[in-house]
C-alpha positions as CSV (number, residue, x, y, z in Angstrom):
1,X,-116.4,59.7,158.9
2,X,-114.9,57.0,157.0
3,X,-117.2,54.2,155.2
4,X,-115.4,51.1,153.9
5,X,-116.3,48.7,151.1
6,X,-114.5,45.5,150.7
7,X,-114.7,42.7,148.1
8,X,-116.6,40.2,149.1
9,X,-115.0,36.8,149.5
10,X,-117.6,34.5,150.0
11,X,-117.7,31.6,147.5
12,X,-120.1,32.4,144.3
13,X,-120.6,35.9,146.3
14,X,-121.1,38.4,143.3
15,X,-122.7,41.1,145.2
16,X,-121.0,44.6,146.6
17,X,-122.5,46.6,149.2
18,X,-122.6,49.9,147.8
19,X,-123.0,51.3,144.1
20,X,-122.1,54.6,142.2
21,X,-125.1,56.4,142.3
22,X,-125.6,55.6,146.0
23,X,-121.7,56.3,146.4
24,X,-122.2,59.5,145.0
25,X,-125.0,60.8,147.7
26,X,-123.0,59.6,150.9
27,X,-120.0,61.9,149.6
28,X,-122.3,64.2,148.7
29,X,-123.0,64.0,152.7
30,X,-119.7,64.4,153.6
31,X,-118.6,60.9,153.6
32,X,-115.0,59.6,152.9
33,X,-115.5,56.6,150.9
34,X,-113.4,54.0,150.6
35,X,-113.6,50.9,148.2
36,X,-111.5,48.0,147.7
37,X,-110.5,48.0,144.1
38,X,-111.9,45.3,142.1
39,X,-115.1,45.5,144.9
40,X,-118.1,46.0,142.6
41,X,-116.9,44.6,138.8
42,X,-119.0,41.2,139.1
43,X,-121.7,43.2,139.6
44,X,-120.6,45.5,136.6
45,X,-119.6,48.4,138.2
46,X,-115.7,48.7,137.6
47,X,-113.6,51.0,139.7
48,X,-113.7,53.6,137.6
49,X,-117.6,54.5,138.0
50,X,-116.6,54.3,142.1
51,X,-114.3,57.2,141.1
52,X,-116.0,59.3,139.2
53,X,-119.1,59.1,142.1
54,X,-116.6,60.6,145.0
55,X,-115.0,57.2,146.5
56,X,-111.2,56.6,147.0
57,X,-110.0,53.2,145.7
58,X,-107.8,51.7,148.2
59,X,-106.2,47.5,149.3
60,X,-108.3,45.4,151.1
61,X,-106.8,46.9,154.7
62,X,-107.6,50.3,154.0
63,X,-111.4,49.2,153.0
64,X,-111.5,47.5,156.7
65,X,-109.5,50.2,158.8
66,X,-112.4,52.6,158.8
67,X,-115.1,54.0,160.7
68,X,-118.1,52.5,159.3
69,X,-117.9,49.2,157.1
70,X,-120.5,47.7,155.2
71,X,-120.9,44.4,154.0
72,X,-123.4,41.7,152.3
73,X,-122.0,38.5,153.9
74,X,-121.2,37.4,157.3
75,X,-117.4,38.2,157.6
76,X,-114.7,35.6,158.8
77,X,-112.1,35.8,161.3
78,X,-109.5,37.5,158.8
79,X,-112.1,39.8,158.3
80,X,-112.3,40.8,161.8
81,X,-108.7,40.8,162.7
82,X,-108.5,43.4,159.6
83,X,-111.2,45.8,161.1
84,X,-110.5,48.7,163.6
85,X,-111.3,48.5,167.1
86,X,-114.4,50.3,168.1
87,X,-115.6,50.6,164.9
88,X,-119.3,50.3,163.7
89,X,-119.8,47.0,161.4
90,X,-123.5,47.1,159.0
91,X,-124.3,44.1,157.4
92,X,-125.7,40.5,157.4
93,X,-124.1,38.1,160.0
94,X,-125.9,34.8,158.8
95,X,-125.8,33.4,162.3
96,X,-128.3,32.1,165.6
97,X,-127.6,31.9,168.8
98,X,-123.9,31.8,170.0
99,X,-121.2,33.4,167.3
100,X,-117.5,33.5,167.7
101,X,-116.9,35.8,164.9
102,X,-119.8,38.5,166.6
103,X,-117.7,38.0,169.5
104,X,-115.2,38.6,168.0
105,X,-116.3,41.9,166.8
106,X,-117.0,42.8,169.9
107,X,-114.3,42.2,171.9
108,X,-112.7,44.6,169.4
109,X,-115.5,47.0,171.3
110,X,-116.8,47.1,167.9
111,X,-121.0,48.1,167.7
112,X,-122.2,45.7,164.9
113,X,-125.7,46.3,163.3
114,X,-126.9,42.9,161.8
115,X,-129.3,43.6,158.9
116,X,-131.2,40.4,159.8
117,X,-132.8,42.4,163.0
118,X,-134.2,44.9,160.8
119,X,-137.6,45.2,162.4
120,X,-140.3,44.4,160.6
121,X,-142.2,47.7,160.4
122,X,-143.6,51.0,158.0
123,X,-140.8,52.7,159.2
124,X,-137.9,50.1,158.4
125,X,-139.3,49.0,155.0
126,X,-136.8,51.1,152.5
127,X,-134.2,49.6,154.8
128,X,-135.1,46.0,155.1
129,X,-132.6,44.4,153.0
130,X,-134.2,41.1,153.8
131,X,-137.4,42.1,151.9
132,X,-135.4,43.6,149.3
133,X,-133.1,40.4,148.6
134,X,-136.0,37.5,149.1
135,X,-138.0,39.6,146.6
136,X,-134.9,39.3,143.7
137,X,-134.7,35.5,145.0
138,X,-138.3,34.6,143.7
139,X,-137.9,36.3,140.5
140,X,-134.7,34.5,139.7
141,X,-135.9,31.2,141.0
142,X,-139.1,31.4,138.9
143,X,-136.3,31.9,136.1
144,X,-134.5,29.6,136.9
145,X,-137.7,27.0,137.0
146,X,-138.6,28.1,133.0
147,X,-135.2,27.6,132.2
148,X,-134.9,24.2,133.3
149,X,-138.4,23.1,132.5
150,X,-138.6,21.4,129.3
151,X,-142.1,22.8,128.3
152,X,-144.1,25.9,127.9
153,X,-145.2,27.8,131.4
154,X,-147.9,29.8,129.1
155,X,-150.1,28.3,126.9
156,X,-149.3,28.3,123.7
157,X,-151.1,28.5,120.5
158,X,-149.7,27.5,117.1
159,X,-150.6,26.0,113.5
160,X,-148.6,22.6,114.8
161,X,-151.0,22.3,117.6
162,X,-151.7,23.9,121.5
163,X,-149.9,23.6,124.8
164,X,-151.6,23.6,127.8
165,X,-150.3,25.9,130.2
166,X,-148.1,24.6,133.2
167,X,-149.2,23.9,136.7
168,X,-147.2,26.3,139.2
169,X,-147.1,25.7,142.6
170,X,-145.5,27.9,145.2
171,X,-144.6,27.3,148.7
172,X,-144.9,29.9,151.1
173,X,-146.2,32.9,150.6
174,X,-143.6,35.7,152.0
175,X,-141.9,37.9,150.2
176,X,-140.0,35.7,147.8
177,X,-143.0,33.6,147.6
178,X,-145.3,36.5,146.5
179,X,-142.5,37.4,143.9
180,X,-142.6,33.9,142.7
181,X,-146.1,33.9,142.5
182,X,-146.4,37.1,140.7
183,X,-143.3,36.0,137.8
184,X,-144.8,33.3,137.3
185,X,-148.4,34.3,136.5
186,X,-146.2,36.9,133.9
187,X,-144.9,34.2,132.3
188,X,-148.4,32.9,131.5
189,X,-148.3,29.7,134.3
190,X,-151.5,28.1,136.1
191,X,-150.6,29.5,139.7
192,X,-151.2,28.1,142.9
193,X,-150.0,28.3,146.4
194,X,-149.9,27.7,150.0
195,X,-148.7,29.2,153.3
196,X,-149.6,27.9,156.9
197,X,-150.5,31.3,157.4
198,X,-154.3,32.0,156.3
199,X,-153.9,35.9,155.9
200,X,-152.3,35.1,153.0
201,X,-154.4,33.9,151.1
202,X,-156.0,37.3,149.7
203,X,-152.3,38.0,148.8
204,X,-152.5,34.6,146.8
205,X,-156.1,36.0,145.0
206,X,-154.6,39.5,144.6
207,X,-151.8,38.4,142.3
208,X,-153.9,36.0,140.0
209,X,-153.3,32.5,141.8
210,X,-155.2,30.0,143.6
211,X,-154.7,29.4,147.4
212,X,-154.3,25.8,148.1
213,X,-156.3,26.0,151.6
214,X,-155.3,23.4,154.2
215,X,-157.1,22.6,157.4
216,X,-154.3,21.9,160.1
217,X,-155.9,22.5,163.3
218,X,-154.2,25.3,164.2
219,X,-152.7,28.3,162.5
220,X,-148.9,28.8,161.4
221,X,-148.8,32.4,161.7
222,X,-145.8,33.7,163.8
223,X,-144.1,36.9,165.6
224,X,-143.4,39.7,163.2
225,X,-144.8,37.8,160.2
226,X,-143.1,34.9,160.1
227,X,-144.4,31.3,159.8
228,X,-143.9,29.3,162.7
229,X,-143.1,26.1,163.4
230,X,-146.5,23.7,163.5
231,X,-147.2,20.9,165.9
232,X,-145.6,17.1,164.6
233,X,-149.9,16.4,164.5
234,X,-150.2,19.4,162.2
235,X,-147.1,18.6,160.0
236,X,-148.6,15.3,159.7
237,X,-151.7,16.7,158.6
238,X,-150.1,19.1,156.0
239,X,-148.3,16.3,154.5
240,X,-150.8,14.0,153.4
241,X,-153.0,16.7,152.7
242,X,-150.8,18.9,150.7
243,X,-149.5,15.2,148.8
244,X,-152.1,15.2,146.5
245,X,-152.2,18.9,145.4
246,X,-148.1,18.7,144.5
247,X,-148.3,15.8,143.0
248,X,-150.6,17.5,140.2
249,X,-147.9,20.5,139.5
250,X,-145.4,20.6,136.8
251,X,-143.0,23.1,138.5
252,X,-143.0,23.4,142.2
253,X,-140.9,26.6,144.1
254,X,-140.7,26.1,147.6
255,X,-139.6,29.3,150.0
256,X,-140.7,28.0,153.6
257,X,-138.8,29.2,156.5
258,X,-138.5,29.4,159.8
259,X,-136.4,31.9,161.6
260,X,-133.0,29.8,163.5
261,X,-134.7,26.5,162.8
262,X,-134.6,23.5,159.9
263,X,-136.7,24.3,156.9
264,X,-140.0,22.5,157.0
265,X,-140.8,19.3,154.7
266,X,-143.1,20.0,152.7
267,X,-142.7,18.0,149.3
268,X,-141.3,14.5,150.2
269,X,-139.6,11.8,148.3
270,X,-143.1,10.1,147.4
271,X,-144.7,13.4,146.1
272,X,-141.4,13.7,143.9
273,X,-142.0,9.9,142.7
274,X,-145.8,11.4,142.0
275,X,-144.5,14.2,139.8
276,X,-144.7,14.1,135.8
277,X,-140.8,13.2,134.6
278,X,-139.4,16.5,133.7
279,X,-140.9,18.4,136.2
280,X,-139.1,21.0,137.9
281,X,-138.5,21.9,142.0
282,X,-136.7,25.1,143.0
283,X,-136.2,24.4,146.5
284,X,-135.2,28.6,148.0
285,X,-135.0,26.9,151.3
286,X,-131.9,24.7,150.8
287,X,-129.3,26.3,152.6
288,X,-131.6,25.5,155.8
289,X,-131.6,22.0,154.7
290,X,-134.5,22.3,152.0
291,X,-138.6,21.9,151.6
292,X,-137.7,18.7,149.6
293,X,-135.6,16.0,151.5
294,X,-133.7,15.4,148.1
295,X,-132.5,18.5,147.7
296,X,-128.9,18.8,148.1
297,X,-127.2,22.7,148.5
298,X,-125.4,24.2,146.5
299,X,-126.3,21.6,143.6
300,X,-129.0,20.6,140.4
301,X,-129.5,17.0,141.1
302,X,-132.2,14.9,139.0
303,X,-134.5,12.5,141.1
304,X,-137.1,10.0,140.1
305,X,-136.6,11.8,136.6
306,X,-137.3,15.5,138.4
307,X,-134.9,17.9,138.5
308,X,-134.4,19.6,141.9
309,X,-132.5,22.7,142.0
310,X,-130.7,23.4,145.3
311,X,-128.7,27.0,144.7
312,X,-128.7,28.6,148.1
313,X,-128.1,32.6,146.2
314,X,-130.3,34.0,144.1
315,X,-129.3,37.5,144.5
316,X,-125.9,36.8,143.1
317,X,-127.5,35.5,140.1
318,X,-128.8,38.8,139.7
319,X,-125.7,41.2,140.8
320,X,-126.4,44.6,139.5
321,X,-129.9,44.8,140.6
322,X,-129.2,42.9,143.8
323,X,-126.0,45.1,144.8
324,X,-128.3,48.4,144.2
325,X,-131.2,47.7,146.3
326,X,-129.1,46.8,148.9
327,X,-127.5,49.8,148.6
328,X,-129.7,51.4,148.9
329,X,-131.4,49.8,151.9
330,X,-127.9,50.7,153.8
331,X,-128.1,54.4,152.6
332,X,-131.6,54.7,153.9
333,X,-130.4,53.0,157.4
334,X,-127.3,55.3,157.7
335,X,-129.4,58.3,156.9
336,X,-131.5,57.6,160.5
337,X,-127.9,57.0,162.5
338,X,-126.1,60.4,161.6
339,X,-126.9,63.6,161.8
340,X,-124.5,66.8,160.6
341,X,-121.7,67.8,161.9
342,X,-119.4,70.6,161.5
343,X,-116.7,68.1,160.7
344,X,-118.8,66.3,158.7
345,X,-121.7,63.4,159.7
346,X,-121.8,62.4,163.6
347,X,-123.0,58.8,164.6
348,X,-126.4,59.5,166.8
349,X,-126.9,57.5,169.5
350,X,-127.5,53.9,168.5
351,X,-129.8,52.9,171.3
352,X,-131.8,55.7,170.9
353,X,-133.9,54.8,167.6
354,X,-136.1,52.0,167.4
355,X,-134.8,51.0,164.7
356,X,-131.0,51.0,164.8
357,X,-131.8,49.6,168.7
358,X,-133.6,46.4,167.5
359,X,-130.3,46.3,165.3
360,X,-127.4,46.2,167.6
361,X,-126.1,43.3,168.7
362,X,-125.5,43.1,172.5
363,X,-123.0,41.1,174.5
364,X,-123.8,38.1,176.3
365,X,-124.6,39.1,180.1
């Protein structure tokens, strides 16, 4: 069985979707790897590591005619015209609803796994690439916050005088949240945070913060651990009540989500005309039009003297790390959809594991 790897092509995409070391157990398995030269070096692993671990360096074509092809971002219609029919396609599609390039892909008869179906269970969570990638995201946002933050997060201590230490807060409590949460209490900040959903809040406690508790009406707790969306009386509610608690922070990191819908509001244009000059927003929702109305994707824009940073990929700020773990989340996925053959690893049947089921995307009756 033939696996291809292709460069990725997205704008600011760093990322590849396989590594050496993770290269080197699929041949191991008797895998034919092929990798688009050039695939993995702005993630800093150059062709000739893909080498030495078992892969064949081929052109883009040869990366898509394949068996099996793995990506990190949603291809595009070249993409698809370039992969072989009735081949099996692993990787993020980035899309709700109706989608002409999944279409696409199946027309070709192609079975396409999206990695944003992963199911949210024990059994799925060394495949869950969404975990793995959110989790990178709040590190380097929280990173990216000190950077731009013109004073201390700890407090410091020296013969010219203190610093008091700075006032965190962090929106939404998932998995990049929680990552946020815990970087940031490393780096010596006064933590707080809130999430719609109270079973969160002994997650908050657990890592050294303070819950910022809210009471809504009703709970935000969705299917499969989401958020979900709240009532317009709730959101009004949350608001004004969560107003006064932003406007005391110094550095605010927002990561609310919602699965196929807008991101929430949650800090609005008068909570950033509250905020100290020089604080600091790191809006993770931007890309699904932001927490902040001001943020703008894709940019750093200053506001009412705050600076509001709107980069929709953290991951690729973080390549080598980023490219591994997902890696490694595909391994662990392909090792449930073979089993060995004589002639080398056989596909199981798709619909046949939870898992891989939950995955495939089906065509529209």
């Amino acid at each position: 069985m033939k696996i291809g790897i292709p460069l990725e092509t997205c704008p600011g995409e760093t990322r590849v979707a396989s590594v050496p070391d993770v290269v080197a157990k699929l041949a191991r398995k008797g895998f034919e790897v092929l990798i688009e030269s050039g695939a993995g070096a702005r993630a800093g692993y150059p062709d000739a590591g893909f080498e030495a671990a078992g892969a064949r360096l081929t052109d883009r074509a040869g990366a898509f005619d394949v068996d099996l092809l793995l990506k990190v971002r949603r291809p595009d219609a070249d993409d698809v015209a370039a992969m072989r029919p009735g081949g099996l396609y692993v990787g993020l599609l980035e899309s709700c609803g109706e989608d002409a390039i999944v279409s696409a892909m199946l027309a070709k008869e192609m079975r396409v796994l999206g990695m944003e179906r992963m199911p949210r269970t024990s059994r799925a969570q060394s495949m869950d690439a969404l975990s793995s990638q959110s989790n990178i995201a709040g590190y380097r946002a929280t990173i990216e916050a000190a950077a731009r933050y013109g004073r201390f997060l700890p407090m410091m201590m020296t013969s010219a005088g203190s610093a008091k230490p700075a006032r965190v807060v962090v929106l939404g409590a998932g998995v990049a949240g929680l990552q946020a949460i815990a970087t940031a209490r490393r780096l010596g900040a006064d933590v707080h945070a809130y999430d719609v959903r109270p079973e969160t809040h002994e997650q908050i406690r657990s890592l050294g913060a303070k819950p910022i508790e809210l009471d809504l009406g009703e709970s935000g707790a969705g299917e499969g651990g989401y958020a979900k969306e709240l009532s317009e009386a709730a959101k009004a509610r949350q608001q004004a009540a969560l107003g006064d608690q932003l406007a005391k922070a110094h550095v605010i990191i927002t990561t609310a989500l919602i699965p196929c819908r807008p991101a929430p509001v949650l800090v609005t244009e008068e909570v950033v005309r509250r905020l100290r000059p020089g604080s600091v927003i790191v809006d993770l929702a931007a890309a699904s039009g932001g927490n902040c109305p001001l943020t703008v994707a894709g940019e750093i824009v200053e506001r009412h003297g705050v600076t509001i940073v709107g980069l929709t990929n953290y991951p690729a700020l973080v390549p080598a790390d980023a490219s591994a773990f997902y890696a490694r989340n595909l391994a662990n996925l392909i090792d449930i959809m073979v089993t060995p053959g004589e002639a080398g690893p056989e596909l199981r049947d798709l619909a046949e594991d939870d898992i891989t089921a939950a995955m495939l995307v089906k065509p529209a009756a």
